[in-house]
C-alpha positions as CSV (number, residue, x, y, z in Angstrom):
1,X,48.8,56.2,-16.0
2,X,50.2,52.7,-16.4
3,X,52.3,50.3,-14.4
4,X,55.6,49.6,-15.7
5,X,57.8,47.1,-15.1
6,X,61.5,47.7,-16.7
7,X,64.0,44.9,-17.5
8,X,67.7,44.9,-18.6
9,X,67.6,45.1,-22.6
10,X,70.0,41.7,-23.0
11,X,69.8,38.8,-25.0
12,X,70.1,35.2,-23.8
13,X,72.6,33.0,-25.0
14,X,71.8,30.4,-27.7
15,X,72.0,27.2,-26.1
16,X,74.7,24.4,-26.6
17,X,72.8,22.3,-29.0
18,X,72.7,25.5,-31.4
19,X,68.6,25.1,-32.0
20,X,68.0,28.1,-30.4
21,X,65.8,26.6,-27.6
22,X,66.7,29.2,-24.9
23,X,63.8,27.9,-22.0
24,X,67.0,26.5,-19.6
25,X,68.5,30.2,-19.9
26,X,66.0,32.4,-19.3
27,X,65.9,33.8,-16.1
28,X,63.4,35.4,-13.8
29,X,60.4,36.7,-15.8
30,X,61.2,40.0,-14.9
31,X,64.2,40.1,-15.9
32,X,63.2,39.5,-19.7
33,X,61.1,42.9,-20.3
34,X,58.3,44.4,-18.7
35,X,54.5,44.5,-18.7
36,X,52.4,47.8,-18.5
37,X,48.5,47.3,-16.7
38,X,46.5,50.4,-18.2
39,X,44.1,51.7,-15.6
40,X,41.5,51.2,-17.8
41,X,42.0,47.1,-17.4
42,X,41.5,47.9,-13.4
43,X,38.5,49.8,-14.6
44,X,36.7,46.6,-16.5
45,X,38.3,44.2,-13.4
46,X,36.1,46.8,-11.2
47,X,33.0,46.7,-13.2
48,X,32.8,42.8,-13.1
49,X,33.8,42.6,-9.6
50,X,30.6,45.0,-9.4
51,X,28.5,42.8,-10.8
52,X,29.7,40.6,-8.7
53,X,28.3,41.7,-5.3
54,X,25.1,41.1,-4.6
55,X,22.5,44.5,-4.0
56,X,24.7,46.8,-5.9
57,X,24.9,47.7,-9.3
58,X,25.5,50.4,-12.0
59,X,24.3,53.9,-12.1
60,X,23.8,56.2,-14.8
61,X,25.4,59.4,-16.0
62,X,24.6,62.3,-14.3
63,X,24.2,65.8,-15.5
64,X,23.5,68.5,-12.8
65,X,21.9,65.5,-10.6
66,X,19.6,65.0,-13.2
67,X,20.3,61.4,-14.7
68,X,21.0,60.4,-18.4
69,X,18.7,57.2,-18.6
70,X,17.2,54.7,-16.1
71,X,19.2,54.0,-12.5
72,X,19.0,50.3,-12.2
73,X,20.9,47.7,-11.1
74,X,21.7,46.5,-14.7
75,X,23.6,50.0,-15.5
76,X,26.6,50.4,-17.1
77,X,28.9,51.1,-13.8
78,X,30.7,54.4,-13.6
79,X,34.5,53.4,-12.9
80,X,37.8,55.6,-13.4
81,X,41.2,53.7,-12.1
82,X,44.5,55.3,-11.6
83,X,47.7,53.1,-11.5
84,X,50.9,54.5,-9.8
85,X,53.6,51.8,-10.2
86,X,52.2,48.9,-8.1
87,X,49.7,50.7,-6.1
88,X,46.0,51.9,-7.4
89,X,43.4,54.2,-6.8
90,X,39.6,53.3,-8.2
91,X,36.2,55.5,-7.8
92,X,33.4,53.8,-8.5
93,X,29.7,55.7,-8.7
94,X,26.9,52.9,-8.0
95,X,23.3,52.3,-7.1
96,X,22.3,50.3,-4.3
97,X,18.5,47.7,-3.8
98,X,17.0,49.8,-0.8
99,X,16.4,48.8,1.9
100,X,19.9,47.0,1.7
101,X,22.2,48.6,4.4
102,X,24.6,50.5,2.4
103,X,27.6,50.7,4.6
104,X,27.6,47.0,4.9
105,X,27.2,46.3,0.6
106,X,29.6,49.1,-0.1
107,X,32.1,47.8,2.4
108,X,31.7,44.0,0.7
109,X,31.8,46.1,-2.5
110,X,35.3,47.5,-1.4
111,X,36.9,44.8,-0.1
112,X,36.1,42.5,-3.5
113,X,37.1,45.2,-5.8
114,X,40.3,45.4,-4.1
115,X,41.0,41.4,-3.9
116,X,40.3,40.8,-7.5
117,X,42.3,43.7,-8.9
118,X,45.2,42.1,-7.0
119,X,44.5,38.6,-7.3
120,X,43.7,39.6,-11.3
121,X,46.9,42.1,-11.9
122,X,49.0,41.9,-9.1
123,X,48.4,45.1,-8.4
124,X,47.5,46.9,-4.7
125,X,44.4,49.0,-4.8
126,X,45.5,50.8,-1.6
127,X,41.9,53.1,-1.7
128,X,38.5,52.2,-3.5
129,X,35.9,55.3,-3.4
130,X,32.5,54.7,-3.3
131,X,29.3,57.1,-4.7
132,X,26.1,55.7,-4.2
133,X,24.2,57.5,-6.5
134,X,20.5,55.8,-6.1
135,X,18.8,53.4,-4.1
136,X,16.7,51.1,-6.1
137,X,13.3,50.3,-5.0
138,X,12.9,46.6,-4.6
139,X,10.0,46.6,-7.4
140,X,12.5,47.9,-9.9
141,X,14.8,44.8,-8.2
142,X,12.6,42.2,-10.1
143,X,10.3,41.9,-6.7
144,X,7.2,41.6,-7.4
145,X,5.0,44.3,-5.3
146,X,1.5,43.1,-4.4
């Protein structure tokens, strides 16, 4: 689903001077047509935002809990996004560095998700859902275990 903004379908007046520079008579932007946000643009916004918190990251696909390639931080992340008008929904299936406290990174997760969406689209993410699907040993982290 897509946001959608509607505007009246009239023209503006050419201006005095006849040259057909209409900037003085244009209105309020949305009054002059409307502008859809697919949830799949809140879907890439989310995945950045992602890779923007530090100890979380990607997970792979799974298939009866089995997963489809390696769980690691660098992992494409799972997002789906669903846009009602103004306000969104986003699920997000992630992997998180153990022994990070999870509550605490998925809450910092949630909270930046939801202020770049809106900062980004201008668009309320009223509820952000959160899988963690794997803990990632600090080893596979780029630590180096001795």
């Amino acid at each position: 689903m897509t946001t959608v903004t509607e505007a009246p379908a009239t023209r503006p007046p050419e201006s005095a001077s006849g040259t057909g520079d209409r900037t003085t008579t244009l209105g309020p932007a949305e009054s002059r047509g409307r502008t859809e946000i697919a949830g799949r643009v809140l879907e890439r916004i989310a995945g950045q935002a992602l890779a923007e918190v530090d100890k979380a990251g990607g997970a792979s696909r799974r298939v009866l809990g089995v997963p489809l390639g390696r769980d690691d931080l660098d992992s494409g992340p799972q997002v789906s996004a669903q846009v009602d008008g103004e306000l969104a929904t986003v699920r997000m299936t992630v992997s998180v560095v153990y022994p990070a406290p999870v509550r605490e990174v998925t809450r910092k997760l949630r909270t930046h998700v939801m202020e770049r969406i809106f900062g980004l689209t201008g668009i309320e993410v009223r509820q952000v859902d959160i899988d963690v699907a794997h803990l990632v040993p600090p080893a596979e982290h780029g630590r180096r275990v001795l």
